[in-house]
N, C-alpha and C positions, 0 to 999 in steps of 0.2 A: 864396924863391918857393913856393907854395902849392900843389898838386896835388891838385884834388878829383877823385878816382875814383869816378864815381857806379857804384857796385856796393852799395845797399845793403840789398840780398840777402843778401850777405855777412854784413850786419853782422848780421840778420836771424835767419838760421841759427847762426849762431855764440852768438846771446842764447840759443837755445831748446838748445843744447849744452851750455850753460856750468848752466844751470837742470835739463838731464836732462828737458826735455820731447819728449813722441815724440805726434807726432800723426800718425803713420801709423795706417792701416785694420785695426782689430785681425783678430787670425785668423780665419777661419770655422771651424778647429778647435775652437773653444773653444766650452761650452755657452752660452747667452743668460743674460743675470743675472736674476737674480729683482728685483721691484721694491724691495726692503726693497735689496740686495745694489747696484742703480743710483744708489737713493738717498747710499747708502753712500760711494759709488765718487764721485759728483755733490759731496756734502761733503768728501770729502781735495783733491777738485782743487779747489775755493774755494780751497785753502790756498794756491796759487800766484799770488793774485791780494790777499789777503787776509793780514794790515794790505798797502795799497798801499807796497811800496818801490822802493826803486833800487840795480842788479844791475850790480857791477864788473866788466864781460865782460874785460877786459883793460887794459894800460894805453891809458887814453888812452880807452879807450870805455864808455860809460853807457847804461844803458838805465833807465827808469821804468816799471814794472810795476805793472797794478791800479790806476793811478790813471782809465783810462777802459778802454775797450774796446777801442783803439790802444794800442799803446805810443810812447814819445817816447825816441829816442836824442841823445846829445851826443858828437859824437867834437873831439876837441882836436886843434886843426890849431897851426901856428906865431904863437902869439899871438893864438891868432882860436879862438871856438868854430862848431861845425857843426853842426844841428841835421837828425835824419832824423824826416819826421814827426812831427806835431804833435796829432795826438788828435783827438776827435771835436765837442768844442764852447772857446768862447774861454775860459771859465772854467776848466775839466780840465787845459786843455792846459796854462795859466798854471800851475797849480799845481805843475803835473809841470815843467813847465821851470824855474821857484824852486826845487825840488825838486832838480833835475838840477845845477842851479848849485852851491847847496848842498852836495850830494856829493862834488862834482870837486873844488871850493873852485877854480873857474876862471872867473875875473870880468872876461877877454877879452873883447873885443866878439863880438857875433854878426855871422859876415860870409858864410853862407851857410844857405840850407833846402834840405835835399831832400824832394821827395814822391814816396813809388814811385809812386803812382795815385790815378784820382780817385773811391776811395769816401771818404764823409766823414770817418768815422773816422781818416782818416789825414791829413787835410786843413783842419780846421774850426778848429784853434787856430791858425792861419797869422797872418791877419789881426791879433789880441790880439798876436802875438811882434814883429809889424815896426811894431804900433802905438808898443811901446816902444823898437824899436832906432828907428825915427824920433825920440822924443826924447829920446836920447840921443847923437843923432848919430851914428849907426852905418849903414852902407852893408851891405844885405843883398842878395845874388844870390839869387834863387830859381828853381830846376832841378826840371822837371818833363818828362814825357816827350814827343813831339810830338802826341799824342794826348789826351793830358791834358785840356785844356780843354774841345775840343768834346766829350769824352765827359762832361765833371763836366755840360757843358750838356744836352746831348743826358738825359742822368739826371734834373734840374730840371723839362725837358717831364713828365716820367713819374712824377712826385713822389709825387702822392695813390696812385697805384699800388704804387712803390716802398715808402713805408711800410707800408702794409697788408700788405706780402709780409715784412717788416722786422720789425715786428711781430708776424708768424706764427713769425718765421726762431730771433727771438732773445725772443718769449715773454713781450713788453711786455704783454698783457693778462694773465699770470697773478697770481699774488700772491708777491711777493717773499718769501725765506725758505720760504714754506710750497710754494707749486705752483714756484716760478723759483728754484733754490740758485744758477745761475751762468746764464751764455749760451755758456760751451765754451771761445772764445777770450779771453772775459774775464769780470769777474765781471757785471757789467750794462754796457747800454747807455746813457749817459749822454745826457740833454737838454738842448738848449739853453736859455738863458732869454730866448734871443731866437731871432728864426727868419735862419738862415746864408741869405744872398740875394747875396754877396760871389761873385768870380769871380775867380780867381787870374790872378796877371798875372804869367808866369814871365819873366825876363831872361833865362835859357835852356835852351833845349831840347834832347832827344836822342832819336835813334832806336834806338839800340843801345848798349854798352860806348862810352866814349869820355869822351877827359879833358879838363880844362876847368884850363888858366894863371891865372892872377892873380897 
C-alpha cells in the first residue's frame, strides 16, 4: 500500500541542498556590487539553470532543473511514479517529464500529481501529463491544497494585470542575453503556445500535513 505524504516542501528544500543553492537575503554588511561585478554574479548563476538537467536528490527522487522556470520532481513510489509539479506551459513540462522518466529509467505508471500552489508555473503542464496517463490507461489522483482552485480562479479575473506585474517581475520586455541573463529562480519564463484557460480538477484536497491511503 502506498502512502503519499504530501510535504512537498520537503522535497523542495532538499533539491536546493543537494545543488548548494542559498537564496536567503544576502548580508547588508557587504558593499553593493558594481554593475560589471552583478553582471558577473547574474552569469555564474545561469550556470544553475543551464544546459537544463536532472538532479539525483536521493534515492528514489528526481528533480528537473532549467527546463522551465518551475522545476518538475519524480519521486518513485511502489510501482507507481509521483509527480511534484509540473512546470509552467504543456510543452516544458512534457519535456521535463520524458526527461525525468529517462533518468530514473522508471517506466511505472503515473498514479499521482502533486501541486503546492496555484501559480502557473507550477501548474500549467498538468493537463499534457494526464492527457497521456489517460491513454495509457493510467488512474492519476491529483492533490492540490483546499484553496488551490479558487485562487488559480480568483488570478484568471486579474490576468491582464497579473502579466504586466509578471513581466515587470521577471523582465519579459528586456532583450534576452544582453539586458535579461536569467529571471533568479530560473533561467527564463517560458510561453505557452497556447493560452492555459484549463482549471484543475483535483480528486483531493488538503488543508495542512495529512496523508492520503491507496
Amino acid at each position: 500500500m502506498k502512502r503519499i505524504l504530501l510535504c512537498a516542501s520537503v522535497f523542495l528544500s532538499l533539491c536546493q541542498s543537494s545543488l548548494g543553492l542559498g537564496f536567503a537575503t544576502p548580508s547588508t554588511d557587504l558593499p553593493p556590487l558594481s554593475v560589471a561585478e552583478a553582471e558577473s554574479y547574474q552569469h555564474n548563476h545561469s550556470g544553475i539553470f543551464i544546459p537544463p538537467h536532472i538532479v539525483h536528490v536521493t534515492t528514489g527522487v528526481y528533480s528537473a532543473v532549467g527546463y522551465a522556470l518551475g522545476n518538475m520532481i519524480l519521486v518513485e513510489a511502489n510501482n507507481a511514479v509521483i509527480i511534484i509539479d509540473t512546470t509552467e506551459t504543456a510543452e516544458d513540462g512534457w519535456i521535463a517529464y520524458q526527461a525525468l522518466r529517462n533518468a530514473s529509467q522508471n517506466y511505472h505508471p503515473l498514479v499521482a500529481i502533486i501541486i503546492t500552489h496555484f501559480h502557473t508555473d507550477h501548474y500549467g503542464g498538468t493537463f499534457r501529463l494526464l492527457e497521456d496517463a489517460e491513454e495509457r490507461g493510467w488512474s492519476v489522483n491529483l492533490y492540490t491544497h483546499s484553496t488551490t482552485v479558487a485562487e488559480q480562479k480568483r488570478l484568471d479575473q486579474v490576468a491582464v494585470l497579473g502579466v504586466a506585474r509578471a513581466a515587470r517581475q521577471f523582465g519579459q520586455v528586456l532583450l534576452p542575453e544582453i539586458e535579461r541573463i536569467n529571471v533568479g529562480i530560473g533561467y527564463s519564463y517560458k510561453q505557452a503556445n497556447s493560452i492555459l484557460n484549463q482549471t484543475l480538477n483535483p480528486t483531493h484536497v488538503y488543508d495542512d500535513r495529512q496523508f492520503f491511503k491507496e
